[in-house]
C-alpha positions as CSV (number, residue, x, y, z in Angstrom):
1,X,-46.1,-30.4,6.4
2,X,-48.1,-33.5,6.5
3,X,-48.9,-36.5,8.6
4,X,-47.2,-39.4,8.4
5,X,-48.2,-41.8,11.4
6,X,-50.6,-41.5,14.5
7,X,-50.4,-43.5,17.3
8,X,-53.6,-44.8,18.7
9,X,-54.8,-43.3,22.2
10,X,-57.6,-43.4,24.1
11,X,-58.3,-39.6,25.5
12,X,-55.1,-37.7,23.3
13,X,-55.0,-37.4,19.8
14,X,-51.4,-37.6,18.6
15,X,-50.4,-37.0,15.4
16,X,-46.6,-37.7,13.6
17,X,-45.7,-34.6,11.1
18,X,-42.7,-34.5,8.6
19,X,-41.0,-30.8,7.4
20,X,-38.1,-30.6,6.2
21,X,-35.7,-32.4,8.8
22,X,-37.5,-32.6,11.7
23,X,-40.5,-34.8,13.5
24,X,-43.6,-32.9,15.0
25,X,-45.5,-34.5,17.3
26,X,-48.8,-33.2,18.2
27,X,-51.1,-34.0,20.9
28,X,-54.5,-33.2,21.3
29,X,-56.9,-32.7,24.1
30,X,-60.0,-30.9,23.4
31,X,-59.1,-27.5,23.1
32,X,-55.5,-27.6,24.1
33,X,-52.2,-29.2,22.0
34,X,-48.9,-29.8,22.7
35,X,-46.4,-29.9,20.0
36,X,-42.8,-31.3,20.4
37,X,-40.1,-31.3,17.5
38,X,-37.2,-33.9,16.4
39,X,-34.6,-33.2,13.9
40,X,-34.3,-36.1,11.8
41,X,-30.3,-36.6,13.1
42,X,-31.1,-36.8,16.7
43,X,-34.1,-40.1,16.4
44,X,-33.4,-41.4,13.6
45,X,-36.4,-41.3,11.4
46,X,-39.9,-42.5,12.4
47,X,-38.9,-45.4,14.0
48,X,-36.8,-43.8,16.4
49,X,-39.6,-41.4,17.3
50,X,-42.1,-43.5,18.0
51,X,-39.8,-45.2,20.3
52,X,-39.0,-41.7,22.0
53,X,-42.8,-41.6,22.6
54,X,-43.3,-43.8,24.8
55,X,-45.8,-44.8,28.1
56,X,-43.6,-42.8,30.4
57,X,-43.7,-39.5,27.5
58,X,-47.0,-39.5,26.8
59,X,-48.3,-40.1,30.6
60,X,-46.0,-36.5,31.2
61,X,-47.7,-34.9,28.1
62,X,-51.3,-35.9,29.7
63,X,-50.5,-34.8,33.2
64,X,-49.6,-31.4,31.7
65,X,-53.2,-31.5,30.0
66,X,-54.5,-31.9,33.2
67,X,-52.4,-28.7,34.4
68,X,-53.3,-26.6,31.4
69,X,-57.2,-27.6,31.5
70,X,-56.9,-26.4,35.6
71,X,-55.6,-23.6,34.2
72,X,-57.8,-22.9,31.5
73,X,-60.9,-23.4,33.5
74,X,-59.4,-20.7,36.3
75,X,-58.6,-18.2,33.2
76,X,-62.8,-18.3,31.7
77,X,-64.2,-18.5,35.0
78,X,-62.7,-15.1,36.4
C-alpha cells in the first residue's frame, strides 16, 4: 500500500492509498482516523475519487471527528 495523492486541508489530514483494486482514503485528526475504501470499478481511478470527496464528504467525515473526540474525551475522563 502506498500513497498516491493528498488533498490539502486545513485541520484533517487526508491521505489517497492504492492496494490492489481499491482507493483508501484516510483522514486524520489528532488521535483519531477514519478510513473509507473504493474499488477501482465503482470511481473510476483517482480522478473519480477525488471527485467523490468532496466539501459536502469531508464536512460529514469532520463532524464525526467532532462526535468521536466527545466521545473520546467522556471514555479518559471516567
Amino acid at each position: 500500500m502506498r500513497i498516491i495523492e493528498t488533498i490539502p486541508h486545513p485541520s484533517i489530514t487526508i491521505s489517497i492509498f492504492q492496494m490492489n483494486d481499491k482507493y483508501i482514503v484516510k483522514f486524520e485528526a489528532g488521535p483519531m482516523e477514519q478510513a473509507f475504501k473504493f474499488k477501482s470499478e465503482d470511481v473510476g481511478g483517482l480522478d473519480g475519487v477525488k471527485k467523490k470527496i468532496d466539501k459536502e464528504f469531508i464536512d460529514e467525515v469532520f463532524n464525526r471527528f467532532m462526535e468521536m473526540k466527545k466521545q473520546l474525551s467522556k471514555t479518559l475522563s471516567n
